[in-house]
N, C-alpha and C positions, 0 to 999 in steps of 0.2 A: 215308556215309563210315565211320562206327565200325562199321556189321555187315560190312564191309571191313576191316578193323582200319586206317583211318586215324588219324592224332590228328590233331584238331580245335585249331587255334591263333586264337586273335581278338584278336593283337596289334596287327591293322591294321585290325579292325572296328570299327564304332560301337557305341556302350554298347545300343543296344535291338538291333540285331543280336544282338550277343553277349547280354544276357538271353535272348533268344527260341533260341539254341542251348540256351543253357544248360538252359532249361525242357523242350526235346527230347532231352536228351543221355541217356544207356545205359550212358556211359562217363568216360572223365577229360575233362576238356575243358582248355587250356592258354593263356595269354598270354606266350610263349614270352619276350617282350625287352619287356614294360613295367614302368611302378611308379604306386607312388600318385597321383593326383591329390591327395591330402591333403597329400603333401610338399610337390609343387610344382604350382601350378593350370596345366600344360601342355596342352594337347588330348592330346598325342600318349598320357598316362597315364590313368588308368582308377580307375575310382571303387568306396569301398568296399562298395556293392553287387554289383560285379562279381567282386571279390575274394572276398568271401562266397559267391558264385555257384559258382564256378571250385571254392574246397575242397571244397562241396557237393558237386560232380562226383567227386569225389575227385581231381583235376588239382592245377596249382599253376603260380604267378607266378614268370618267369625276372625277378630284377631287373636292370632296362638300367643299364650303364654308360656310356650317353651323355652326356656333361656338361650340354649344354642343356637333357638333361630333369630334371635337378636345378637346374637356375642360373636358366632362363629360363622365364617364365610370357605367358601372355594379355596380363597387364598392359604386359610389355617389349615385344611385339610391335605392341603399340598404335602407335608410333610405327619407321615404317617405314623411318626414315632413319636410326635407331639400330640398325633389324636387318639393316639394309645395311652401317653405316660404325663402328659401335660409339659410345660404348665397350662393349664386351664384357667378359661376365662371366667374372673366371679360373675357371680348370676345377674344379670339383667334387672335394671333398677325397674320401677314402677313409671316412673316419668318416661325410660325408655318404650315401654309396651303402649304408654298414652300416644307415644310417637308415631306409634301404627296408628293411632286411633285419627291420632291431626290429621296423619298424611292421607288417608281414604277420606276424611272429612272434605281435606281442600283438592281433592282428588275429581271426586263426585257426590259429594254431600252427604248429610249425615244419615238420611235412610235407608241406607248401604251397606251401616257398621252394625257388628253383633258381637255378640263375646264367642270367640271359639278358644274357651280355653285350654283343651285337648287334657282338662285334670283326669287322673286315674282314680278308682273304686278301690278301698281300701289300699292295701302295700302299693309304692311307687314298682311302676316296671321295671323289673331289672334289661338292662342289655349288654350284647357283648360287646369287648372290643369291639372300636370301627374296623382294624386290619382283619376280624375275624368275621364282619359282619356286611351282607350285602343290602339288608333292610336300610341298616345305620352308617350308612360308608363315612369315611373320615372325609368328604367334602361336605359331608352333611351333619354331623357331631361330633364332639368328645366321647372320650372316654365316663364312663356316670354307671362306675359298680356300684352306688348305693341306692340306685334305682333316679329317673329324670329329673332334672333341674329345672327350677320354674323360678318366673319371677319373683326377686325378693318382695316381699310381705304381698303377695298374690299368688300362690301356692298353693291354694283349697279353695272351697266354696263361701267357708267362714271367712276370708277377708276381702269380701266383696266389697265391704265397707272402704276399705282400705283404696280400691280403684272408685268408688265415689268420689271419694274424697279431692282425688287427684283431678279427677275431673273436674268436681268443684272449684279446687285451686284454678285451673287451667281456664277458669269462663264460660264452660258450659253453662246452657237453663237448663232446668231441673225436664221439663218438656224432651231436650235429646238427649238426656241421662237414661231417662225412660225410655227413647228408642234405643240406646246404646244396648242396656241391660236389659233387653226382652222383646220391647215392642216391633221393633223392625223384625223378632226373629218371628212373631204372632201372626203380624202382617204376611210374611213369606208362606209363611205353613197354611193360612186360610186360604192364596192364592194357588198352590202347589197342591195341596190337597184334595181337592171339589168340596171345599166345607161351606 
């Protein structure tokens, strides 16, 4: 795939998958819409081995703005009737999703991070119950009949402003705002690509 110029994404692979890329890679390699497992013990996030792995490549981690994989862990889904029926975790604040951004920051630095914010095109996805669902298993989400949960005021494209801002609050220079929101992902895709 990379002497093609594919880029190689293992956002939906298992951690010794993605090592065993990693150890064959040539080129960036990418987890396009995960985050830490160290924030939240979700399956669906990814361990600071892999993170290490991914810079190594010279790639880098898009942080999901899915709210359940900041709100809900292993431990919530243990009980299947609460990832049915709730109660449900409110959505994930904006300073928590920046919390992905710190921890890869002081992780392996900042040309590492990207936005994966896994937003949908028009209507939010609907899904079924976790007890009815093997894509969405209750160790890995709630219950979200109105289609997914995203971070509060980071939700769409239009409040990109909004994760600026936070950034700004937090000490960023304007320099790795610009790698945050684009330039690391340019960077990737010129290396990945044969451009």
């Amino acid at each position: 795939m990379q002497e093609i110029g594919i880029l190689v994404d293992c956002s939906h692979s298992s951690e010794q998958t993605t090592l065993d890329i990693i150890k064959r890679a040539k080129r960036p390699v990418v987890c396009s819409h995960s985050n830490p497992d160290a924030i939240d013990d979700n399956p669906r996030n990814i361990s600071d081995r892999v993170i290490k792995g991914i810079a190594d490549t010279g790639g880098l981690i898009g942080a999901n703005a899915l709210s359940c994989f900041l709100t809900w862990s292993r431990k919530d889904g243990a009980n299947i009737d609460r990832a049915d029926n709730g109660p449900f975790p409110p959505p994930a604040s904006l300073s928590k999703y920046v919390d992905v951004i710190d921890y890869i920051r002081h992780l392996v630095g900042i040309d590492y991070i990207g936005i994966g914010s896994d937003f949908t095109v028009g209507d939010a996805q609907i899904t079924p119950p976790p007890s009815q669902s093997f894509l969405y298993p209750p160790e890995m989400t709630y219950n979200q009949p109105k289609g997914l949960d995203y971070v509060k005021n980071f939700g769409r494209v239009g409040d990109l402003p909004n994760l600026r801002a936070e950034l700004v609050r937090r000490g960023y220079s304007s320099v790795d705002i610009a790698k945050i929101l684009g330039g690391n992902w340019m960077r990737v895709f010129r290396e990945a690509w044969n451009s």
